[in-house]
MILUMGU-396042 format. One record per residue (C-alpha): x, y, z. Coordinates in steps of 0.05 Angstrom, whole numbers, padded with zeros to 5 digits, always signed. Example, Ala and Ser with C-alpha at 12.3 -4.5 7.8 and 13.67 -1.06 7.14 Angstrom:
% residues 2
+00246-00090+00156/+00273-00021+00143/
This chain:
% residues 222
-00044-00035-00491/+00003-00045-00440/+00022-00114-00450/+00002-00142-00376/-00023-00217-00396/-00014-00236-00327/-00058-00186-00288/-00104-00243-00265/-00056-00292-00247/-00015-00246-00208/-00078-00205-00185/-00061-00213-00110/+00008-00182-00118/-00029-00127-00161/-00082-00121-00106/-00041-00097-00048/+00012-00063-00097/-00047-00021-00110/-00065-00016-00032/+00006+00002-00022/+00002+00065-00078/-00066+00090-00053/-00023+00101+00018/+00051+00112+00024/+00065+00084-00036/+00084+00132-00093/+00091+00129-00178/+00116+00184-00217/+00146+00188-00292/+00224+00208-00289/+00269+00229-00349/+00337+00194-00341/+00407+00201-00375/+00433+00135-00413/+00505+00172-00415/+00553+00110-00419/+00505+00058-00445/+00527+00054-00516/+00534+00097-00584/+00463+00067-00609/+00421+00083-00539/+00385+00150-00540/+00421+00197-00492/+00349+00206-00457/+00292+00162-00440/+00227+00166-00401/+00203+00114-00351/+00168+00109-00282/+00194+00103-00216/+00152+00054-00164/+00173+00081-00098/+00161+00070-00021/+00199+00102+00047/+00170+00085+00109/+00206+00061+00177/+00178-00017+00179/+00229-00059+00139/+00188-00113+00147/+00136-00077+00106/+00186-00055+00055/+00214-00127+00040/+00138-00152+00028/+00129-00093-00020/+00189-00100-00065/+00186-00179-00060/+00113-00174-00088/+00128-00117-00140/+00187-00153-00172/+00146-00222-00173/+00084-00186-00205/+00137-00157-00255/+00161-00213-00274/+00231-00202-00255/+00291-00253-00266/+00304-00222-00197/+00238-00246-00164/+00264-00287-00112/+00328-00252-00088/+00324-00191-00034/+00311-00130-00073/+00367-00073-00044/+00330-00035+00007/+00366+00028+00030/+00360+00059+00091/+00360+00136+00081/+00420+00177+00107/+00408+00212+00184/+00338+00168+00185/+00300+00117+00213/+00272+00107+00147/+00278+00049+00086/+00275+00062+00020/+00256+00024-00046/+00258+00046-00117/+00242-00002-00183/+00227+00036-00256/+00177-00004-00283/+00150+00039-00358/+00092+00004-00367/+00069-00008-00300/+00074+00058-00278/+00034+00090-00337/-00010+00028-00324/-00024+00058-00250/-00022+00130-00273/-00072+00119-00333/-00134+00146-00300/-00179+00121-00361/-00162+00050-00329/-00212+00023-00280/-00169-00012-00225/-00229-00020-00178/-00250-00096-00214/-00176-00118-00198/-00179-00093-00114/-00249-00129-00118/-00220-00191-00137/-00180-00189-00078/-00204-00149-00023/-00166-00186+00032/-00094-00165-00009/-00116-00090-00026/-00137-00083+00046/-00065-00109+00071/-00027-00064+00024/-00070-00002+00059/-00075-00025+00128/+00012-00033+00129/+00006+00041+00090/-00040+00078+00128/-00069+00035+00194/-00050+00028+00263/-00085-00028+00319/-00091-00020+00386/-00123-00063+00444/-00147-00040+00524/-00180-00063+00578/-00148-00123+00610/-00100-00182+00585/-00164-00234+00591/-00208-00199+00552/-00180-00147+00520/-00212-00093+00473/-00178-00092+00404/-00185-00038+00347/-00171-00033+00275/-00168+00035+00247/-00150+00055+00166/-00140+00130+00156/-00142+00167+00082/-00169+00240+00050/-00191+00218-00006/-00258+00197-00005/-00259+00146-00062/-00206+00110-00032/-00244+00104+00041/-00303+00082-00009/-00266+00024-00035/-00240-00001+00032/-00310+00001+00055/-00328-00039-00007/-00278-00086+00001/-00289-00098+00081/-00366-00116+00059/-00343-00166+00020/-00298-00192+00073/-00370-00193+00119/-00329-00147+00158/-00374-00094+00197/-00346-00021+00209/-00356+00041+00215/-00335+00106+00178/-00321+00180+00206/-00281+00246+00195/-00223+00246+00238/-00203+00316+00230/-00235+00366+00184/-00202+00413+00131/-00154+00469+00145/-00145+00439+00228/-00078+00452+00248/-00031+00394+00272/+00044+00381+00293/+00063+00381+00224/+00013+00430+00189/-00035+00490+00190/-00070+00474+00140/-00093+00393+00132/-00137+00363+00082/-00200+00329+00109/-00177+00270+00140/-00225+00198+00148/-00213+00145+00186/-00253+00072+00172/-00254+00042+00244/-00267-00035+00265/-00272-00049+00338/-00271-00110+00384/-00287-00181+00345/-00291-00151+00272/-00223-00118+00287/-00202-00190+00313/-00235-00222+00248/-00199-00158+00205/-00133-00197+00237/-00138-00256+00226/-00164-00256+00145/-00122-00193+00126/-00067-00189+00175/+00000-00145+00160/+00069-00148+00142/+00084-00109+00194/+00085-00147+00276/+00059-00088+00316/+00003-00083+00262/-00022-00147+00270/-00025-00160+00346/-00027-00235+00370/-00042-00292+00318/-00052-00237+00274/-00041-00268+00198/+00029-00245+00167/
């Protein structure tokens, strides 16, 4: 339906694209002017937007780099522009991409038998989206931990599925419950946390890794 022939051969780019989405990642159908583009090109056309902001450009560079190569973009191999938003520590990345993005926002499409097939790329797309690590205790023997936060509950699901096919042992929790006020907000949504401590959070490291240096700690896979 959508014309995707290469979702399998590309299905590690699609993997942590998806991670990416299900975290600070974001897809949304926009209505844009063609004013300019020639007499015989409807004034109006609908298309998606693919869309990330965070403040890790490493992470932003992976993300566009592996959206335009799943794409199939003459592009693929050049620097996608990356723009760093005005008054903010913050990059920004933007590719329409029709089919893909109804693709993602078809709900009638089950996307769960593509993250399956590659756990260790879905879990890197999340983890850069939505994790932190963090080690104590002393430089010779140090305590490390992995920890993936999300509200929906589906999503923490699938990590969980995808970490016990890693052989990856964890542990699941509520970090905060509903309606708890923070800094930001009175009123937060249930938040969970999936937490890996010591040598599985080592192990989480060195098979997953992160685009991002802080995330990954020492020897940690890029």
């Amino acid at each position: 339906m959508y014309g995707f022939n290469h979702l399998n051969k590309y299905g590690n780019d699609l993997s942590y694209i998806l991670g990416v989405l299900y975290g600070d990642g974001t897809a949304r159908k926009e209505r844009i002017n063609n004013k300019g583009k020639g007499p015989t090109t409807k004034q109006f056309s609908n298309t998606c937007c693919i869309e990330l902001k965070v403040i890790d450009k490493e992470f932003i560079k992976e993300f566009a780099f592996r959206l335009i190569r799943f794409l199939k973009r003459p592009d693929s191999r050049k620097p996608r522009k990356i723009f760093k938003c005005k008054n903010q520590n913050i990059y920004r990345v933007c590719v329409r991409a029709k089919k893909f993005g109804e693709w993602y926002l078809d709900n009638t499409i089950d996307k769960k038998k593509f993250i399956l097939n590659e756990p260790e790329h879905f879990l890197k797309g999340i983890y850069d989206s939505e994790g932190n690590f963090s080690y104590s205790g002393y430089k010779k023997n140090p305590q490390y931990q992995v920890r993936i936060f999300n509200t929906d509950t589906e999503i923490i699901k699938l990590i969980s599925l995808c970490l016990e096919k890693l052989n990856i042992t964890h542990h699941i929790r509520v970090f905060r419950e509903e309606g708890e006020k923070t800094n930001k907000s009175n009123n937060c949504k249930r938040l969970f946390v999936v937490q890996m401590n010591s040598k599985n959070a080592k192990k989480f490291i060195k098979i997953v890794g992160s685009s991002i240096p802080r995330k990954r700690g020492e020897g940690g896979k890029k």
